[in-house]
Backbone bond lengths (Angstrom), bond angles and torsions (degrees), N, CA, C in turn:
res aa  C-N    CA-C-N  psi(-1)  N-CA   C-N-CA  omega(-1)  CA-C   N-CA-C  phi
1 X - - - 1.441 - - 1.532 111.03 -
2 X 1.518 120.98 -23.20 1.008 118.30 -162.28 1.981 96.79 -90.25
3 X 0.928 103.97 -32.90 1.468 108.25 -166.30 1.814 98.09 -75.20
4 X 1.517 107.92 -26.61 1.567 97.02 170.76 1.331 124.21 -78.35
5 X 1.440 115.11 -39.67 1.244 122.22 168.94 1.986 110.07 -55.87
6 X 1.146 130.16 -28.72 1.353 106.64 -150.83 2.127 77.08 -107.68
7 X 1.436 126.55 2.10 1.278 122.21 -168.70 1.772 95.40 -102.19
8 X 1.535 119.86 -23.12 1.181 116.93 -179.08 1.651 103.69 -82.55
9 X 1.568 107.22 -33.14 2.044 103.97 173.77 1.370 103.55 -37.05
10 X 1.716 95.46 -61.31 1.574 108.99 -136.40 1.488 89.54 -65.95
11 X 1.355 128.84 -43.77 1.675 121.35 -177.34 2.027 114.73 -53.47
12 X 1.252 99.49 -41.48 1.650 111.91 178.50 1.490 101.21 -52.64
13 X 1.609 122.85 -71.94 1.237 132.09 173.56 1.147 121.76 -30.02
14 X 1.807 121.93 -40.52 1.101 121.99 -164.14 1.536 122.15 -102.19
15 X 1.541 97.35 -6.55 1.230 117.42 150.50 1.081 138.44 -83.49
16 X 1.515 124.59 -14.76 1.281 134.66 172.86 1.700 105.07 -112.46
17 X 1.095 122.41 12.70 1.945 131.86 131.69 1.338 110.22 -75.24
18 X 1.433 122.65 -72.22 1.149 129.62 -179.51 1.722 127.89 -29.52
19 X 1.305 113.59 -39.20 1.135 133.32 177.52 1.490 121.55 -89.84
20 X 1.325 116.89 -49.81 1.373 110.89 164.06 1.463 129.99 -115.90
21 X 1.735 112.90 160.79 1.295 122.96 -171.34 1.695 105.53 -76.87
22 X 1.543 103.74 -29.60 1.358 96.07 -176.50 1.741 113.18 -70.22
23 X 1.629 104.91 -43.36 1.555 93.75 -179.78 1.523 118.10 -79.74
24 X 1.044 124.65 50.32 1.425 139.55 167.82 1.515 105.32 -135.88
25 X 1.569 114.78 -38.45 1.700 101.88 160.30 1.658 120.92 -64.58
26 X 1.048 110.79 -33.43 1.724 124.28 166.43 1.661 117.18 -68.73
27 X 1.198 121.98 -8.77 1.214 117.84 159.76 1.618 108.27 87.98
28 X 1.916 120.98 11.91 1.098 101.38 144.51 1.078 172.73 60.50
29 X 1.941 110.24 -112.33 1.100 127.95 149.43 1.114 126.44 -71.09
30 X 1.522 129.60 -17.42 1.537 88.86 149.28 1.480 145.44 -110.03
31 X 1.280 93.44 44.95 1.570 123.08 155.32 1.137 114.45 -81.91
32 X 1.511 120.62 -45.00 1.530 131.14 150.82 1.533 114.87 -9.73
33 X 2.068 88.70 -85.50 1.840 99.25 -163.65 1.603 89.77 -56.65
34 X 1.194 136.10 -92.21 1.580 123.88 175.35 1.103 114.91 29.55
35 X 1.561 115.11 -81.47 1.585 111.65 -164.90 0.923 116.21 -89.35
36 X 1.755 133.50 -20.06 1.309 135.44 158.28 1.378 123.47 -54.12
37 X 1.607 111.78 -23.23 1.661 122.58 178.21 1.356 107.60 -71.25
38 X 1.384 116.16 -48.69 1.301 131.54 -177.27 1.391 124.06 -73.75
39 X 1.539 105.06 -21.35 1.551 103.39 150.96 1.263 118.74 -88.69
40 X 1.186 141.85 -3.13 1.437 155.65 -176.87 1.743 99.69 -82.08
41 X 1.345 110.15 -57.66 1.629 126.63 178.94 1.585 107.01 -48.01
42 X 1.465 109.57 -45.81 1.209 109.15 -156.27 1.769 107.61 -103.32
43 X 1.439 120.48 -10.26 1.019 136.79 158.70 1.695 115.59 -50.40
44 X 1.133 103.90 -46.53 1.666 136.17 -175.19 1.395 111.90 -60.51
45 X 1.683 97.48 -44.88 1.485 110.66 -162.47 2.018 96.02 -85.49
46 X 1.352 94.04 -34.82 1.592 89.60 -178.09 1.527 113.77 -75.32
47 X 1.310 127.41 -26.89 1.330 114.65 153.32 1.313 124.05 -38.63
48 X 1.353 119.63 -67.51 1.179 136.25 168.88 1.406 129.09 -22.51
49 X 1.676 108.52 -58.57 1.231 118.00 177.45 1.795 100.28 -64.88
50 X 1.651 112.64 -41.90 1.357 98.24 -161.28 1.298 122.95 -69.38
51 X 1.407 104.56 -19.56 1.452 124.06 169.12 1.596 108.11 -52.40
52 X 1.198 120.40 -42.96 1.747 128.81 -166.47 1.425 98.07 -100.10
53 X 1.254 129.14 -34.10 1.411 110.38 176.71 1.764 129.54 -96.93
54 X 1.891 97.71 -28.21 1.100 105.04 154.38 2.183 99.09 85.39
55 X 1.615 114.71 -136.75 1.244 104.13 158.42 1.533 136.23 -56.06
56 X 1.187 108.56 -18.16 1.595 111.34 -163.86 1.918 96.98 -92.91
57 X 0.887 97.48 -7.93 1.927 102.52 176.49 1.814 102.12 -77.87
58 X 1.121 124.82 -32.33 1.648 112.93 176.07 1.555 109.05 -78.25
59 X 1.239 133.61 1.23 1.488 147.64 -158.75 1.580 111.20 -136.15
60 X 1.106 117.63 62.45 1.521 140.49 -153.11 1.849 103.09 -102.57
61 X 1.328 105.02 94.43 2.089 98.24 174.37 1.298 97.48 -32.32
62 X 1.623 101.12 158.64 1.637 121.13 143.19 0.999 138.68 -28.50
63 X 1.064 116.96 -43.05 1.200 131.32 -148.26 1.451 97.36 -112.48
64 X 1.469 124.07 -25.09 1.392 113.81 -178.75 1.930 89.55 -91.75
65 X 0.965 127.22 -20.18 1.505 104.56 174.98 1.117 121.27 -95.19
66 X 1.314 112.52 -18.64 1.807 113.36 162.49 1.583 111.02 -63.89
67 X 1.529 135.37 -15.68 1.304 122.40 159.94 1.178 110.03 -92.42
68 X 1.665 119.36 -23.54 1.425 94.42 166.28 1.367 141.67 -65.94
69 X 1.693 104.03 -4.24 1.440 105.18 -174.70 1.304 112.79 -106.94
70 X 2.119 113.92 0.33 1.089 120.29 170.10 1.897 104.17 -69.13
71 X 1.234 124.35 -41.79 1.034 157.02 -130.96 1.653 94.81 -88.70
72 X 1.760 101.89 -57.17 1.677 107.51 174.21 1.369 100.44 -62.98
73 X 1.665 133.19 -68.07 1.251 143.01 165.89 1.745 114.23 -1.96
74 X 1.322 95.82 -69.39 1.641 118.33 178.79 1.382 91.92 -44.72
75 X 1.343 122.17 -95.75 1.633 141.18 -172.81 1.862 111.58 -21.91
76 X 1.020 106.87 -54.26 1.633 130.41 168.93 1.647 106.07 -41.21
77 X 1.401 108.11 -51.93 1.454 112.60 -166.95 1.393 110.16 -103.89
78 X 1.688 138.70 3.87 1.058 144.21 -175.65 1.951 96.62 -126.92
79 X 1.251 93.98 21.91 1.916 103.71 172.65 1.704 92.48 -109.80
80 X 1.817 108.09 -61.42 0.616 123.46 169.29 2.020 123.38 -13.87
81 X 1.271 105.74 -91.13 1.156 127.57 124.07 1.807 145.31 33.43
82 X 1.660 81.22 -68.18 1.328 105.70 173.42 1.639 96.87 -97.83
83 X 1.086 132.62 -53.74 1.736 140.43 -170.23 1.556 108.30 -55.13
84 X 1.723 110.06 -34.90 1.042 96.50 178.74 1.963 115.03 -104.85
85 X 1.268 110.78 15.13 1.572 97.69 149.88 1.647 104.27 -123.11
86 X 1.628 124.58 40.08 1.446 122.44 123.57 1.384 108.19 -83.47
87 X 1.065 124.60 -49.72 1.578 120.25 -175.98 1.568 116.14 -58.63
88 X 1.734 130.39 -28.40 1.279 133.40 151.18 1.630 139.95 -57.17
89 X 1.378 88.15 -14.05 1.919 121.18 -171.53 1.377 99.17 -103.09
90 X 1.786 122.23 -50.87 1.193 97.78 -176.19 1.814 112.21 -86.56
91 X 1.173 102.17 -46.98 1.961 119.85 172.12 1.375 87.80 73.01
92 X 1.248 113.59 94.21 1.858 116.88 167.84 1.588 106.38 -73.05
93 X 1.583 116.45 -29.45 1.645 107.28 -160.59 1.832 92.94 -114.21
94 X 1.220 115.68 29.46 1.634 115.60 160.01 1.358 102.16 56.31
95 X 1.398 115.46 39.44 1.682 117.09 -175.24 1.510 110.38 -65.36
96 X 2.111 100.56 -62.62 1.276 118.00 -174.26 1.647 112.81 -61.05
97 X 1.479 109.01 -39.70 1.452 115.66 -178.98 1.394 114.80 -51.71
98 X 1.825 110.49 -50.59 1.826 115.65 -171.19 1.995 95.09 -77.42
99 X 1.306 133.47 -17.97 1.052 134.18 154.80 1.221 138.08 -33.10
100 X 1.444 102.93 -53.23 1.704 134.63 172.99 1.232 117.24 -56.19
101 X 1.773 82.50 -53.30 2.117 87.93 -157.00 1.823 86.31 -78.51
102 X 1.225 112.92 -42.95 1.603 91.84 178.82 1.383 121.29 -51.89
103 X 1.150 135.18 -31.24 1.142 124.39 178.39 1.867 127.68 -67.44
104 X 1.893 102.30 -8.37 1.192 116.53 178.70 1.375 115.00 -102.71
């Protein structure tokens, strides 16, 4: 669950770079590599497991995929997260800056 959830971000993200000039001036992509890493990580890890579990890996309790989708969920929103205090650090459209001085 986790590897679908963080493979459906990385496609959303990379479609909403792909398409506009502004979310590539906003930095985007690297929200992109982010979720593409994290499907890469977790791609890795599901080999892994399938290797060790074999048939019993397509037959997953409840309860272990209801945290896995807390888990993608989590990851999704702590990308999130991170992109938007690069996007507060760098401020391409002088948001925080004309913010400031107004407040002085």
């Amino acid at each position: 669950m986790t590897l679908l959830i963080a493979v459906f971000a990385a496609a959303v993200s990379t479609a909403v770079w792909y398409r506009s000039a502004s979310a590539r001036r906003h930095s985007v992509g690297t929200l992109c590599l982010m979720y593409w890493g994290a499907s890469l990580m977790w791609l890795v890890d599901a080999v892994f497991e399938y290797a060790e579990l074999r048939e019993a890996y397509f037959t997953p309790a409840a309860a272990d995929m209801l945290n896995d989708a807390f888990l993608g969920l989590s990851v999704v929103a702590l990308g999130l997260v991170i992109w938007l205090g690069i996007l507060l650090v760098r401020d391409p459209d002088s948001v925080v800056r004309k913010a400031l001085h107004r407040g002085n």
